[in-house]
N, C-alpha and C positions, 0 to 999 in steps of 0.2 A: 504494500500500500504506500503511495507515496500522502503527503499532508497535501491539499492545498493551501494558499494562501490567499487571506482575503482583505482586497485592496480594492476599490473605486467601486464599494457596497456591490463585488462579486465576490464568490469563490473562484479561482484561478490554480491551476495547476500547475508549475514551471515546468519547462520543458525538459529534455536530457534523463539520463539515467538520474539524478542528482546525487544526494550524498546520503551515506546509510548509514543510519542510528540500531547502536548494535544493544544487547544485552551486557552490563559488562560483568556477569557470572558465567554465562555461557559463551561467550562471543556470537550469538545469535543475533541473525540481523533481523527488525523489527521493523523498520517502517525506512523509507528516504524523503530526504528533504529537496527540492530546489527553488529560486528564488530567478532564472535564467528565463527570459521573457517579459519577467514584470519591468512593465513601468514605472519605477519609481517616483520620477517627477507628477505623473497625472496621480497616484496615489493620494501623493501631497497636498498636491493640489485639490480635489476629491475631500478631503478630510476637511482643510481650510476654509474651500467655499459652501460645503455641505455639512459635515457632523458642529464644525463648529458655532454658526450661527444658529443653528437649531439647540445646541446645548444653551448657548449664553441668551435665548428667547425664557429660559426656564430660569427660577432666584436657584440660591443656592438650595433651600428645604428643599424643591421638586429634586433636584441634582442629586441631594443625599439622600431621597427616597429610592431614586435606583442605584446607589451605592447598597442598599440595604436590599434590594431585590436581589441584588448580584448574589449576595454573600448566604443568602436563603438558597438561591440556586447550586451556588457550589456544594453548603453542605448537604444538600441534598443528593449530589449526585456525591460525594466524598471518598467512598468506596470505589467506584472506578478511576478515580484520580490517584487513591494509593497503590492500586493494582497498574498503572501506567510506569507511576514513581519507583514502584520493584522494579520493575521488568526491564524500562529504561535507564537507572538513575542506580539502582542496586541498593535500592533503601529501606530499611527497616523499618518495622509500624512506627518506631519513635521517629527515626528520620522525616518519616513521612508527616506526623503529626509537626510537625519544627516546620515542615514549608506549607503545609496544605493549611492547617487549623491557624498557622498562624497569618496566612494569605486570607481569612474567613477572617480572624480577628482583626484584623488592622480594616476591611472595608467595615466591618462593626462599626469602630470605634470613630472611621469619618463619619460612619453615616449619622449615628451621634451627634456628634460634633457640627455636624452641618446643619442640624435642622436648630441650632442656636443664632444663624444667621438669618432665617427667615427667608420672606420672599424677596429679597434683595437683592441685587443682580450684579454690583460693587461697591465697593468700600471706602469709608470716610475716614482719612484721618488727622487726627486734631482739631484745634480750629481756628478761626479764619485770621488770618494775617489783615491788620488795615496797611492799605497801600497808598492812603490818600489821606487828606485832613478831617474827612468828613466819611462816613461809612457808604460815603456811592461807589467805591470801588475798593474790592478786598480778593485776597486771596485764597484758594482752600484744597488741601491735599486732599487726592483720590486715587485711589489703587483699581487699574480697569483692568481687568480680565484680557490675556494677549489674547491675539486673532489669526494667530499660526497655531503650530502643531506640536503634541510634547514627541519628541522622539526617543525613545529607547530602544540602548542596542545592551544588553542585558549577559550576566553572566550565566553560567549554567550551571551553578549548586542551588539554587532558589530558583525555578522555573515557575513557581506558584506563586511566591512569596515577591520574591524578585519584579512580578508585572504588577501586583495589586496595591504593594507599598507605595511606586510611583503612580499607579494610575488612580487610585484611588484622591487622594489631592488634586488630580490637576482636571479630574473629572467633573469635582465638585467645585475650582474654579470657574467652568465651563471649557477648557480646552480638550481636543481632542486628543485622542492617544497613537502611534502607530508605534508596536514594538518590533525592536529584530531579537528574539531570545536566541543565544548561544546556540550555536548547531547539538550539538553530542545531547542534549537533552530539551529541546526544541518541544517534545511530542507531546507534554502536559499542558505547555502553554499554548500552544497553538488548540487542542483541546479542551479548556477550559475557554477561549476565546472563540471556538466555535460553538459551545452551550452558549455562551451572552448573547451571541447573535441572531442564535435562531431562536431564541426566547423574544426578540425582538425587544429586550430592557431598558436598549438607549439607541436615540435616534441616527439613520445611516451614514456613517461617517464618522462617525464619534471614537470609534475601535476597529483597527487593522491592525493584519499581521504580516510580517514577511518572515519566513523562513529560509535557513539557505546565508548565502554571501550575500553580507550589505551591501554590497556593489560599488554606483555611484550614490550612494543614498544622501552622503555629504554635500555631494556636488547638489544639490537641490533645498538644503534648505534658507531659510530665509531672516529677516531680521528681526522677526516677532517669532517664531519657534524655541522648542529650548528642547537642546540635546542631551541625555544622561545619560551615562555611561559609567557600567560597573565591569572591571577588568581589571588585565595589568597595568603597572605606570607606563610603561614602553607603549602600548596600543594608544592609550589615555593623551598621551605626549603627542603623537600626531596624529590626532584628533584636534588637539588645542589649537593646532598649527596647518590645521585642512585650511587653505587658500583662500575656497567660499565661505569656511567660518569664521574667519580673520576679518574678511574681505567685507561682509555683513552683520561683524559683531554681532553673532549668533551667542545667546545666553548657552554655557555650558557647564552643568553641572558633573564630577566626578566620583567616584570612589572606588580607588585604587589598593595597590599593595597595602597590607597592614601588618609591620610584626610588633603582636600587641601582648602585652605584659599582666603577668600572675607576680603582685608584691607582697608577702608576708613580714610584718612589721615584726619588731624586736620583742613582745610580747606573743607570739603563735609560737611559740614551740611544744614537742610531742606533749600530750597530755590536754590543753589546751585548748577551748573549742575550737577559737580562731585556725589552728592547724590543723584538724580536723575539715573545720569545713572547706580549707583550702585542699588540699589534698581530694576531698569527694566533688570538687568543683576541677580543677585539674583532668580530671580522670574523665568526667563529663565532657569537657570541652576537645578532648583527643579522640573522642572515641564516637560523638553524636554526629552522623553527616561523616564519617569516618573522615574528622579534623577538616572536611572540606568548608570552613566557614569563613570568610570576610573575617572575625571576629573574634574566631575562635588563638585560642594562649598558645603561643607560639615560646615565649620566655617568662623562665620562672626566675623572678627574684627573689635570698632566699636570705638571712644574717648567716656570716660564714660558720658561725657553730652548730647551726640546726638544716645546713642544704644535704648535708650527705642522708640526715634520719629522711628529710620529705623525698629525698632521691628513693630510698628504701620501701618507704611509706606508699609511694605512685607506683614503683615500682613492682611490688606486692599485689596490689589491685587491676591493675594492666595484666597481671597474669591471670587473672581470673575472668578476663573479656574474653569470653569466645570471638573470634571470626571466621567469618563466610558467610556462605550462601543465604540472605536473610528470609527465605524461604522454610527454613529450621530454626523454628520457635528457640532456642537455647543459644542463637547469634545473638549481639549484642553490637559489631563492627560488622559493616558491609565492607563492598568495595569502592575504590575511585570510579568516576564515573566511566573512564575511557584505559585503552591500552596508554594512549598517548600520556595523561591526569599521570599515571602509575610510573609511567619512563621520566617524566618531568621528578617527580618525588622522588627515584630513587637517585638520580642526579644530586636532587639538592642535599638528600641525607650524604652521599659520598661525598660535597664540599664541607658539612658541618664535622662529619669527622675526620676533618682536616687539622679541626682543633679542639675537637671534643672528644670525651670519652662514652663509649655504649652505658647504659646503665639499664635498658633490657630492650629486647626486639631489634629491628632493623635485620630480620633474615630475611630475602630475596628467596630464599628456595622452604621457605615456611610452608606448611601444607592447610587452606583453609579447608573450614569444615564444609563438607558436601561439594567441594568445588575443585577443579584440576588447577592448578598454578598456571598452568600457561596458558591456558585460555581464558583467565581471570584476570579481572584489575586490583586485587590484593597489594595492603600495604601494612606490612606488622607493623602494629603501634608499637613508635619509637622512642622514646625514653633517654636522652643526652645528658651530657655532663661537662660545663666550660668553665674550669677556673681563671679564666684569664683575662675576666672584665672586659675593659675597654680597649684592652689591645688585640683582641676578638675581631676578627670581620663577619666570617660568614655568617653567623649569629644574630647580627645585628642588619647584613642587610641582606639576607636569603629568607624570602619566604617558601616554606616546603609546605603545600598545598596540601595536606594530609594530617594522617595520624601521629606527627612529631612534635615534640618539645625540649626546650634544654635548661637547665637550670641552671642558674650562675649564682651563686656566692656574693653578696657583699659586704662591703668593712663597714660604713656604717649609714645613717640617712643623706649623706654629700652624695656616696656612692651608689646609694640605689637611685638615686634623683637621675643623677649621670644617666646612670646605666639604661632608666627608662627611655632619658629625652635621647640616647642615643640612635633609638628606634626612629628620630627623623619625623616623626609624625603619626599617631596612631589613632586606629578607630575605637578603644578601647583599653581601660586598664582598670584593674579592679585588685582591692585593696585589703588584706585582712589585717585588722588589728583592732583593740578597743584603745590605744594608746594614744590618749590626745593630743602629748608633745608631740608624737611623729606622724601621725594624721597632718595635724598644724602647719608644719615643715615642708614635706613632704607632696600633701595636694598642691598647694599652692605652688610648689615647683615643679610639676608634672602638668597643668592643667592646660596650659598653651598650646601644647604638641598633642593633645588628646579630644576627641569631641566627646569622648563620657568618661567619667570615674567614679564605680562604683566601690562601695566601702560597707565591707561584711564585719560584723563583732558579733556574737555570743546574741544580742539581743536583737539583732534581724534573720541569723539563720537561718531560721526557718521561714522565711517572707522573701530573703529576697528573690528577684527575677533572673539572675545570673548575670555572669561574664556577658556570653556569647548570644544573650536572646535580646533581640531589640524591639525596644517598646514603641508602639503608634504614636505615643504621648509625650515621650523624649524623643531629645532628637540622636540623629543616627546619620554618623559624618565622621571625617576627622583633615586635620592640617597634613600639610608637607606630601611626604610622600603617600600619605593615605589619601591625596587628590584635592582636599582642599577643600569640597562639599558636602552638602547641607541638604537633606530630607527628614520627613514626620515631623518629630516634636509638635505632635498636635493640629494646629490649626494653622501653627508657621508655619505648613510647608505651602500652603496656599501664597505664599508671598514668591516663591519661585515661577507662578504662574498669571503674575499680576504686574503692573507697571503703574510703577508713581506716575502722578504727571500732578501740575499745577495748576487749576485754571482761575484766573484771574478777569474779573467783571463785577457785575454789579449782584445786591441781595437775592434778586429774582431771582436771576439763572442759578445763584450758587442752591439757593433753598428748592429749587426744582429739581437740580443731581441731586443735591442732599436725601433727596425724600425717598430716591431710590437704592438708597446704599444702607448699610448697615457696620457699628462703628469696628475701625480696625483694630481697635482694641483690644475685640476678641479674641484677634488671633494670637494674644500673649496672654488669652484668662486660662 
């Protein structure tokens, strides 16, 4: 079967053999993709002049009503979505729940969210500027809703999660969506995007897919669109610097490379809750999505007298993760999604053990459960060890897209600070301790380079949400080499899909946009 793709309110089929989306337990091929024939541009264009004016004819409440049909649809159909997610994706009921339930939770929680905007159609913010001596002429900010297209060209660990995050906001600003999700696991997203549509939820044009190579998809868009993209920094890097997107200062949001940090403060040691729960959170983050997450703990920072016991301590419990085939109730790790994912990974582990030591896994000729090794995308959860701080490279800037982490030892809270901001930029770092001098210290010198930090003690853990899980409600981004961008958090992502502008006249005009808007305030209650 190949997918097709649906673009100018058709189904379309690309032409050629395209490209084949395989099992990666079995190497069974499952379905092809191709993207060769479509037009890109009339897509475009197609969404622009059609889904979009019909989306922003509705306030935001109509917008977050079918945000809320969607999310009824999904779970409804939920079970054929985890049965795509096995088959293509090689992922366990838990994996699956982390992209599917939480693709379902996040259009919730806009849909939510949006009917506190009312029938409003744009946004007011602040108020009015006198520009004159006398109030016949004043000024007043408004956030309008672009009139282009959001474009997403999407990675392929969140094929569920990864489309509704973004589309979800930019739906309920009124813009349309066209995603390109990642080839090697295309077939849920393109699947879930063809239930929305033949549901007929939201009006024609509003949501397209292309599957397949982007092609020239850059060469087309325009100066009201806005691009995101989640990948590597390398792909991310020219993108920034595509000629049409420079050329038209095209809005581009990113989120790239992340190698994001596990710190254990000078009070977690064994015994400890704080070490405990870092340790069970650790182990979580290596093994759900088999480490394939944007997010997931890449470095553990450790006080150099208590790194060898939590070396021991992860170590212990990684023995007790079954892997393979997640087809057998008693797995716990799947595999990478691809032969490719798996050749990439073991790469990166043979540069980290350049300067690290094993502290368990990292065998290549391992035997998963139910599954032949060569036909597999298997990755034993790996487990490192680098005393060598900051004179460390690979460490600090190899991300290994899997089930790896390495611990590093520090001297004291100077060095662990280091050792985080070393990381260049992260999506994430999270923090145990109840120790308020080093909390104190500490955040505040990690929090620039970071878009969340979360902070686990004895009295949140059992409440918190995790490292690795991102909330609709915060936001979910980071600086530098994690790309520099900004989504969720709420209602602020709505500002990614809106344009200040100023308009300047008299009381009448302004009280007549006025009446149509609703205050932008919201977007930070």
């Amino acid at each position: 079967m190949k997918l097709a793709n649906y673009v100018y309110g058709e189904w379309v089929e690309g032409v050629g053999e395209g490209t084949a989306l395989r099992d990666p337990v079995t190497g069974e091929q499952l379905v092809t993709v191709s993207s060769d024939g479509i037009d890109v541009r009339r897509a475009l264009d197609f969404a622009r002049r059609t889904g979009g004016p019909a989306l922003r004819a509705q306030g935001y409440e109509a917008r977050a009503a079918m945000l809320d049909a969607i999310a009824k649809l999904l779970a409804a159909n939920r079970a054929e979505y985890f049965d795509i997610a096995l088959r293509n994706s090689g992922a366990t009921e838990a994996d699956c729940g982390f992209d599917v339930d939480g693709a379902i939770f996040t259009l919730k929680t806009y849909a939510r969210a949006g009917k506190t905007l009312g029938a409003a159609r744009h946004l007011k913010e602040g108020g009015r500027a006198p520009l004159a001596k006398t109030d016949a002429f004043q000024g007043q900010h408004f956030l309008m809703p672009l009139t282009g297209v959001a474009v997403f060209i999407n990675a392929f660990n969140f094929p569920a999660w990864g489309l509704w995050e973004k589309a979800a906001p930019a739906l309920l600003a009124g813009v349309p969506v066209l995603v390109k999700p990642a080839t090697p696991t295309a077939w849920l997203t393109q699947r879930m995007v063809e239930d929305v549509v033949r549901a007929g939820i939201l009006p024609a044009g509003a949501l397209s897919i292309v599957c397949g190579s982007a092609r020239d998809l850059l060469d087309h868009v325009e100066e009201c669109d806005v691009v995101s993209f989640t990948g590597s920094a390398d792909t991310a890097a020219r993108m920034r610097t595509h000629p049409n997107v420079v050329a038209r200062s095209v809005r581009v949001n990113i989120e790239a490379d992340s190698v994001n940090s596990a710190i254990l403060g000078p009070d977690a040691r064994p015994g400890a809750p704080e070490f405990d729960l870092a340790v069970k959170e650790i182990v979580r983050e290596m093994t759900i999505k088999a480490g394939q997450k944007c997010t997931a703990i890449r470095r553990v920072l450790a006080p150099a007298g208590v790194a060898r016991s939590l070396a021991d301590a992860v170590a212990s419990k990684l023995a007790g993760c079954k892997v393979g085939n997640p087809r057998n109730e008693a797995v716990r790790v799947g595999p990478l999604v691809s032969k490719a994912q798996q050749a990439a990974a073991f790469e990166g582990i043979a540069k980290l053990r350049e300067e690290c030591d094993t502290v368990f896994g990292g065998d290549p000729a391992f035997e998963p459960v139910d599954a032949h090794g060569e036909d597999s995308a298997f990755v034993q959860p790996t487990l490192l060890y680098c005393d060598k701080g900051l004179d460390a490279r690979f460490v600090h800037d190899v991300e290994v897209f899997g089930p790896v982490a390495t611990i590093l030892p520090y001297a004291d809270t100077a060095d662990a600070i280091a050792l985080a901001r070393r990381g260049r930029g992260s999506l994430v770092a999270s923090v145990y301790s109840g120790d308020a001098g080093f909390l104190g210290e500490l955040v505040p010198g990690i929090a620039d380079l970071h878009g969340r930090v979360m902070v686990v003690d004895a009295a949140v853990g059992s409440q918190h949400t995790g490292h690795g899980n991102v909330m609709p409600n915060c936001l979910h981004g980071g600086p530098g080499r994690a790309g520099g961008g900004e989504e969720l958090g709420g209602l602020r992502a709505l500002a990614m899909y809106h344009r200040r502008v100023v308009v300047q006249g008299g009381p009448a005009l302004l009280d007549a946009l006025s009446r149509d808007a609703a205050d932008a305030a919201l977007l930070d209650a």
